[in-house]
Residue, then its C-alpha position, 0 to 999 in steps of 0.5 A: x781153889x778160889x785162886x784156880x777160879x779166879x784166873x780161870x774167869x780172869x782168862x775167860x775175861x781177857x779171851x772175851x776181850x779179844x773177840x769181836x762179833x760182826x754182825x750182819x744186816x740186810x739193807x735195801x738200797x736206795x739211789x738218788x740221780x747223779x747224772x743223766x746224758x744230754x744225748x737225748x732231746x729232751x734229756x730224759x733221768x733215771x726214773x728212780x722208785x726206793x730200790x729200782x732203776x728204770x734206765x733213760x741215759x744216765x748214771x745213779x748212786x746209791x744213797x749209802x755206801x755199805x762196809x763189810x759186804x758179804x751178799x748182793x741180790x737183785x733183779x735184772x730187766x733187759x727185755x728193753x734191749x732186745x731188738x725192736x723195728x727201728x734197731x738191734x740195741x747192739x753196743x748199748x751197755x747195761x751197767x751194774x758195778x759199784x766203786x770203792x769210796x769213803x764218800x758218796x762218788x757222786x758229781x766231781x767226788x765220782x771215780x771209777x776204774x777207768x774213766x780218763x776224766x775221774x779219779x782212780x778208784x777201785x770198782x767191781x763191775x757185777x754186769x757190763x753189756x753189749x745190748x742183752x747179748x754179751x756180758x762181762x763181770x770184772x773185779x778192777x782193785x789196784x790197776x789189776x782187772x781179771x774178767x770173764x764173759x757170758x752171752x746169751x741167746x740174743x746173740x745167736x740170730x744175729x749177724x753182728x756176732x760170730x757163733x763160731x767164736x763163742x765158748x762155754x768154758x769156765x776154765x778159760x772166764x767163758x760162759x753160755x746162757x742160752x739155756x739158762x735165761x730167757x733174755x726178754x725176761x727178768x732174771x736175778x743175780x746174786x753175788x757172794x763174798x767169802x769170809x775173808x774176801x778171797x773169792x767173789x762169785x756172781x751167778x744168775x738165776x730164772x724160772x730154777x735154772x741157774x748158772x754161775x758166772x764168775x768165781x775167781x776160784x774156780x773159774x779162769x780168767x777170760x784173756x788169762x787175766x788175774x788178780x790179786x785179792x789181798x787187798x780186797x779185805x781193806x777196801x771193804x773197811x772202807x765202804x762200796x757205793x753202788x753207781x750202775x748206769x746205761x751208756x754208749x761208749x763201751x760194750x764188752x765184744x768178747x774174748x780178744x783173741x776170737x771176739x764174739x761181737x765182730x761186725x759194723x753195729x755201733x749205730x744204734x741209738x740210747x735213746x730208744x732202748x733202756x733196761x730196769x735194776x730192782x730189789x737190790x739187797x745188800x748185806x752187810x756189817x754196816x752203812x755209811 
């Protein structure tokens, strides 16, 4: 009998050995500036309060990176792109992604997917804008992107866009939002992942109406985009490092084939629009 118990504890010894409790924590990010454009004069930085961004021209990034990620939230103000007297805030984009690093991608260690002058990383892009009428949520690992696209009300009196060409067909990464946000207001986002990094899905939410914007699972890719996500899992391990930005030079149009941002408007000026991130949450295993 005192043989049987003492294997028994002995086996309860080994298994207990083997497993690992991961543990999760709800931290409130934080940024810091990292570069603010000289297209305007005066130049004018990020106006940074803990865990909001109020957007001039520039680029910040988050005081740690997080491991692990299982959950992002905040909120998102874009009622400073909606058109005003002197433009329509038209090719103005939005930005709120992260990028995958060891260390803090700020000044020459900055990277993302695609910029010609920066190091490769892999980054996932939760929102990229054309003013506050097109977005386009994108997971970039490994050279390999697949995104889908949404557009708002914003977009439907005005004649820089083709009504015609916009769908809400989740099979095909196309979503509408006119019912759902109004656009002059804050809205929130909430982004999941599951347990072994497979799927990610954003949706946005405003006043109990909600709707979700991109799930690799359910969800086809705009363009017929695809992904592998096998390695999603690794890169958590390493950690993300949040950079969301307002800039020229990029703004999503809509599907290839039918866009739906279609005329001449790329006149319109950084420097007179802007947009506010707050009350970003993430939670995570850890911090770096």
């Amino acid at each position: 009998m005192k043989k049987l118990l003492i294997f028994s504890t002995l086996m309860i010894s080994l298994f207990g050995c083997k497993q690992k409790t991961l543990t999760s924590t709800t931290y409130d990010v934080t940024f810091e500036k990292d570069w603010t454009s000289d297209w305007c004069s005066p130049k004018v930085d990020p106006v940074i309060t803990d865990s909001s961004v109020t957007f001039n021209p520039g680029r910040v990034v988050s005081t740690h990176g997080y491991k692990n990620i299982s959950k992002i939230t905040a909120t998102i103000d874009l009622s400073g792109l909606a058109p005003n007297s002197t433009q329509k805030n038209n090719w103005l984009n939005a930005s709120f992604y992260m990028v995958n690093n060891a260390i803090q991608p700020k000044g020459t260690n900055y990277c993302d997917a695609g910029n010609a002058g920066s190091p490769y990383c892999n980054e996932i892009d939760f929102m990229e804008t054309n003013g506050n009428r097109i977005f386009q949520q994108t997971i970039h690992l490994n050279n390999q992107q697949r995104f889908e696209y949404s557009y708002t009300s914003g977009a439907l009196n005005d004649n820089c866009y083709t009504l015609a060409n916009m769908s809400d067909n989740p099979s095909k990464g196309t979503h509408s939002l006119v019912d759902v946000l109004d656009i002059t207001k804050p809205f929130d986002m909430t982004i999941v992942f599951n347990s072994d990094y497979t799927n990610m899905t954003i949706s946005v939410s405003q006043n109990g109406n909600s709707a979700v914007i991109y799930d690799v699972l359910a969800d086809g890719g705009a363009d017929g985009t695809t992904i592998d996500m096998s390695s999603l899992k690794s890169t958590m391990a390493v950690g993300w490092w949040f950079t969301p930005s307002y800039w020229e030079g990029y703004s999503p149009k809509g599907p290839g084939a039918t866009p739906w941002f279609t005329g001449n408007c790329y006149s319109d000026q950084l420097c007179l629009a802007g947009w506010k991130l707050s009350n970003v949450k993430v939670t995570a295993e850890s911090q770096l």
